[in-house]
N, C-alpha and C positions, 0 to 999 in steps of 0.2 A: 588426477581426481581421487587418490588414493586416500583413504583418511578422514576421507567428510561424515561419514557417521558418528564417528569418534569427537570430533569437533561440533556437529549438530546437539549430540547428547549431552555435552557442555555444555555448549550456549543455552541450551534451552532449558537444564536447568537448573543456571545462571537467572536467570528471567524473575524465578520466582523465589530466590535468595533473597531478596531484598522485597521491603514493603513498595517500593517503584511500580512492579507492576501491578500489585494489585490495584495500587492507586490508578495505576494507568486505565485497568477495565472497569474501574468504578463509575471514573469518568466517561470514557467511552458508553457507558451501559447509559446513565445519567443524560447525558444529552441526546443519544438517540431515542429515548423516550421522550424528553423535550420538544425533539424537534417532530415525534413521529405526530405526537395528541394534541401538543398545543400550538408550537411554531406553523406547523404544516397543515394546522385547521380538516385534523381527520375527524372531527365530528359534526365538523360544518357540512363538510363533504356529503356527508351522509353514505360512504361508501366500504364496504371492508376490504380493503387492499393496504400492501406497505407499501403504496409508489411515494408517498411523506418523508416513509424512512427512505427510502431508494434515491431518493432528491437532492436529498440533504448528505448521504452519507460522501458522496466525491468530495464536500465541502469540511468535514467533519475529518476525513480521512488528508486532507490538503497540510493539517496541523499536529495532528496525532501519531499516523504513522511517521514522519520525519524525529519526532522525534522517539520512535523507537529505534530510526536504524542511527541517529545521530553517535550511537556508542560504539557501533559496530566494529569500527576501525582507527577512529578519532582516540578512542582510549587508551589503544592499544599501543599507538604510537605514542603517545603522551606516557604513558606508565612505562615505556622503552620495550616491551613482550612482545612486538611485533619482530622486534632481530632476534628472539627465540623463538616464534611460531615457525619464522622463514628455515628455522633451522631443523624442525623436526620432519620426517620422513613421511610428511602425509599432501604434500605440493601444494603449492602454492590457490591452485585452483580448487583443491577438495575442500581446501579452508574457507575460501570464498564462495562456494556452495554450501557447505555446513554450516557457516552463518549465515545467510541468505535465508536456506531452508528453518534455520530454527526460529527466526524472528518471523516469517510466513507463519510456521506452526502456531507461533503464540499471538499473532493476530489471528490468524485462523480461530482459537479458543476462543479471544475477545466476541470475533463475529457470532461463533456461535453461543456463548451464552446471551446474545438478542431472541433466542427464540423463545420467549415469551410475550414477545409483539408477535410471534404464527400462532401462538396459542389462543391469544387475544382477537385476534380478526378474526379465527376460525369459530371462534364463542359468538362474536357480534353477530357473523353473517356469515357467507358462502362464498369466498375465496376463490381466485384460479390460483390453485396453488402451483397448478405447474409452472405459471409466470413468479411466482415468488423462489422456488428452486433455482431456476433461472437467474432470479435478480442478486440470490447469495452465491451463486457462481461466477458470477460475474463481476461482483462486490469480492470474492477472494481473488479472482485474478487482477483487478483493479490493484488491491490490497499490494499484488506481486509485485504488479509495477511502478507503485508507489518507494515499495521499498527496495528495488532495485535500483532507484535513482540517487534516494537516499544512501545505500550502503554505497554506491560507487562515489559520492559526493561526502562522504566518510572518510574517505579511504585518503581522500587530498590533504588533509587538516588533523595537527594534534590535537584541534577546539572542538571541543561537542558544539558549543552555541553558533557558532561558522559554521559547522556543518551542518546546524538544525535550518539556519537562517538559509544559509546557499539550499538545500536541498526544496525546503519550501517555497523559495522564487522560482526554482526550477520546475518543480511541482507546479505551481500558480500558472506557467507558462502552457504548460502542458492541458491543462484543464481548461483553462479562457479558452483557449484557440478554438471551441467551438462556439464558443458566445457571438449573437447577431452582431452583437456594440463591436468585439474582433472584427471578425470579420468584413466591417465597414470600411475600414483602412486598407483593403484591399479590393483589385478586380473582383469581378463577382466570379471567375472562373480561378482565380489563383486561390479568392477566399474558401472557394469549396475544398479547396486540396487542403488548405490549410486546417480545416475543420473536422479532416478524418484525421488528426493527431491527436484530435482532445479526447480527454477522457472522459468527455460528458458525453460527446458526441457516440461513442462506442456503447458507454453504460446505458445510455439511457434505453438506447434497443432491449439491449437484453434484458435491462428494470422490468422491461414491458412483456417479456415472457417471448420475444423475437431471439432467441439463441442463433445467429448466423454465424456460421466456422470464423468470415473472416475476421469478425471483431474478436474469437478467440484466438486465433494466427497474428493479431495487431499485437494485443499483450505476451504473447508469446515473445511472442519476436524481441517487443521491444523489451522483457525481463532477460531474457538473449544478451543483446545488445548493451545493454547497462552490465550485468555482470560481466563483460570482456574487457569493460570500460578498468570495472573496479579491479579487474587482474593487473590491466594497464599500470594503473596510478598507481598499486601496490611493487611493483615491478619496478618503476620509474624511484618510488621513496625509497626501494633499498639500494639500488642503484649510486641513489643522494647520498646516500647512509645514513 
């Protein structure tokens, strides 16, 4: 674990070197207003809350964060620097948490310059805003585990677009599995298990200002478990050489 800072402060900023990301939050900014006022019919509603944006964001996040972690490791193998990263004194794991963490960071940023949809609903009306803290807590850990599938599905592939495309079926996977229409292809007692793995099923609690530990222990865990992935596959590519 030695070295991840050193590497986080890189990456991150790496990020904003290039006009990429900005374009990237342009977008991101752009369609969550989209989806919050008019897709999501918040004035039909008649109500001031971001559950529009909270709705749409797993759906929004299905396509956007994959391709931010698609560079992660896919580049690096491609440009041949991963048999120099492997070779400097900061292991193998600090590197795969300092990119993890840095690409978190600067979705983190993205997220946060939406708050002028809190600005906006607190102007309209009267908010629980504690449910909306909630729902961007829970939207950056979403966030985590988005790109913890991402960066370990990176890590396989010299292709960014292979790993954008694998990472987002893998993603898509993840997210269905609490949808009714899923869940119909199964017992009703198998479909329930299966529906605590989506990330709709997790978000949406919390969207609601419901913060329960164990939907933060689900993404925990499973940003966990992807990053041991991504050490794996990194291990295995040098291995290949």
């Amino acid at each position: 674990m030695t070295g991840w800072l050193s590497i986080f402060k890189r990456e991150f900023r790496a990020y904003f070197a290039t006009p990429l990301a900005y374009v990237f939050i342009v977008i991101f900014l752009v369609l969550s207003g989209v989806f919050t006022f008019f897709v999501g019919g918040f004035y039909e509603r008649g109500q001031a809350d971001l559950l529009p944006f909270f709705a749409y964001l797993p759906w929004l996040y299905l396509f956007l964060i994959p391709a931010v972690a698609m560079r992660l490791w896919a580049e690096e193998r491609k440009s041949g620097t991963l048999e120099l990263l492997m070779t400097l004194p900061i292991g193998i794991s600090g590197a795969v948490v300092g990119k993890f963490l840095a690409a978190w960071a600067f979705t983190a940023v993205a997220l946060g310059l939406t708050f002028p949809l809190v600005i906006t609903v607190n102007f309209l009306g009267s908010p629980d805003n504690g449910a909306i803290v909630s729902g961007y807590l829970g939207a950056l850990l979403m966030a985590g585990a988005y790109l913890g599938i991402g960066a370990a599905v990176s890590a396989t592939t010299k292709n960014q677009v292979v790993a954008f495309v694998l990472s987002v079926t893998v993603c898509f996977l993840f997210t269905v599995s609490g949808l009714e229409i899923v869940q119909a292809f199964f017992p009703d007692a198998v479909g329930k298990e299966v529906a605590k793995f989506s990330f709709l099923t997790r978000f949406n609690d919390i969207s609601r200002g419901v913060l329960d530990l164990r939907d933060v222990i689900y993404f925990a865990t499973l940003i966990g478990f992807w990053l041991f992935l991504n050490r794996l596959f990194l291990d295995n590519a040098r291995e290949a050489g």
